[in-house]
C-alpha positions in Angstrom: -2.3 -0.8 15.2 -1.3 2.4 13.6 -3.6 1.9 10.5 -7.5 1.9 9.8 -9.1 0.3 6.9 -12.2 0.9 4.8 -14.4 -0.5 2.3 -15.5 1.4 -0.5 -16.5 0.8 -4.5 -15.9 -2.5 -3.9 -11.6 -1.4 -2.9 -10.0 -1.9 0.6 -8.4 1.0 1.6 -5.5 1.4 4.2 -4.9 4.8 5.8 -1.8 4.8 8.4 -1.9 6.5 11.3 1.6 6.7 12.5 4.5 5.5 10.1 6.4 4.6 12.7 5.3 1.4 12.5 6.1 0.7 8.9 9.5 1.8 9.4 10.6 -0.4 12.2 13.0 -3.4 11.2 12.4 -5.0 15.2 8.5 -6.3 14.6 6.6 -7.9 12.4 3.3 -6.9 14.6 2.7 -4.0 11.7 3.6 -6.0 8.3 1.6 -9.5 9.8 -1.6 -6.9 10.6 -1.6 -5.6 6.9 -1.3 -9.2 5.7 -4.2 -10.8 7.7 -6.0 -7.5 5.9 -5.7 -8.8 2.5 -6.2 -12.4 3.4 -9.6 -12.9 3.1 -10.3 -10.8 -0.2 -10.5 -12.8 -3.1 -9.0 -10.3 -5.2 -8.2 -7.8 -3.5 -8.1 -4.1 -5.3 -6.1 -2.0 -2.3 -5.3 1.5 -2.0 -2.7 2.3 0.7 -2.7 6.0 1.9 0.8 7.1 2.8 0.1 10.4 3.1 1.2 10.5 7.1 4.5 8.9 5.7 7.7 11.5 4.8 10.2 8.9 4.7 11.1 5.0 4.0 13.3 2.9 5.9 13.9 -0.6 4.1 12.2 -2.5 6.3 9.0 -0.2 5.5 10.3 -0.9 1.7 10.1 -4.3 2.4 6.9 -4.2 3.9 5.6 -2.3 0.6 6.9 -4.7 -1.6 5.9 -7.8 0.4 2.0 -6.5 0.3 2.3 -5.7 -3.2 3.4 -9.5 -4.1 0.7 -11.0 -1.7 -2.1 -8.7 -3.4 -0.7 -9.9 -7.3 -0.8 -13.5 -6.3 -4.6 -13.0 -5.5 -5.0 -11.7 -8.9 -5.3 -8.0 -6.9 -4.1 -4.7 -7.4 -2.3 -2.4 -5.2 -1.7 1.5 -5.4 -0.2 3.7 -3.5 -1.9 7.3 -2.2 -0.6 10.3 -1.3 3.2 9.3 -1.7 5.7 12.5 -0.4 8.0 13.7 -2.9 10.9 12.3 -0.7 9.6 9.1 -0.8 8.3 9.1 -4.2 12.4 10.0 -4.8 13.3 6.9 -3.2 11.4 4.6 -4.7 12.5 6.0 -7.8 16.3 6.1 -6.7 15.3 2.1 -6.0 13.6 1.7 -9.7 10.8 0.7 -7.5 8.4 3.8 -9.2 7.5 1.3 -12.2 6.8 -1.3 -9.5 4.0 0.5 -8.0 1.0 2.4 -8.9 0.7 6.3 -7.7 -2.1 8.1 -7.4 -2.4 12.1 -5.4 -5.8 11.0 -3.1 -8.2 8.1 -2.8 -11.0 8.7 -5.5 -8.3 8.7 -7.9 -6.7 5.6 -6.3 -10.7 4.4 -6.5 -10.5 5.3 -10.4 -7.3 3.3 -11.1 -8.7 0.4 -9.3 -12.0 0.5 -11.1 -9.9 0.7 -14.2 -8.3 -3.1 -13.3 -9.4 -5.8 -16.0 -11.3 -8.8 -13.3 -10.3 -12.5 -14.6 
């Protein structure tokens, strides 16, 4: 898979290796693997680092939006690191910027997820 995950402060976080694999509409291989991630967390605070990531396809969109909704309905948090200016435009083209959290690198990702209120 062309991600690696982490644990640290308590946070999960993603860092993709190739974004190739978030951009391609013929498998669900990538999107099923970032899924069975999350599914065990009980509420899981996730940082995604798209820093390897200079454009968005809408089945990567997809993908992003998918996570984020499977995070929220486990009371989690999601925010996304290291977002290009091109695809930091798109999202915004999309009105998907107030959607999703930003942050420029992982302790500040870290930070905002510290920052959530726990139920």
């Amino acid at each position: 898979m062309s991600f690696s995950t982490r644990n640290e402060d308590g946070s999960l976080i993603i860092t993709l290796e190739d974004a190739t694999d978030l951009n391609d509409f013929r498998t669900n291989v990538f999107r099923d693997a970032l899924y069975e991630a999350i599914k065990p967390l009980e509420q899981p605070h996730v940082a995604i680092d798209l820093g390897v990531t200079d454009y968005l396809s809408s089945s990567g969109i997809a993908i992003l939006v998918g996570l984020k909704r499977r995070i929220e309905a486990q009371s989690g948090k999601l925010v996304l690191v290291a977002v290009s200016p091109t695809v930091q435009n798109l999202l915004g083209i999309m009105k998907l910027t107030q959607y999703f959290t930003f942050t420029e690198n992982v302790p500040a990702a870290l930070a905002s997820l510290r920052s959530t209120p726990t139920a």
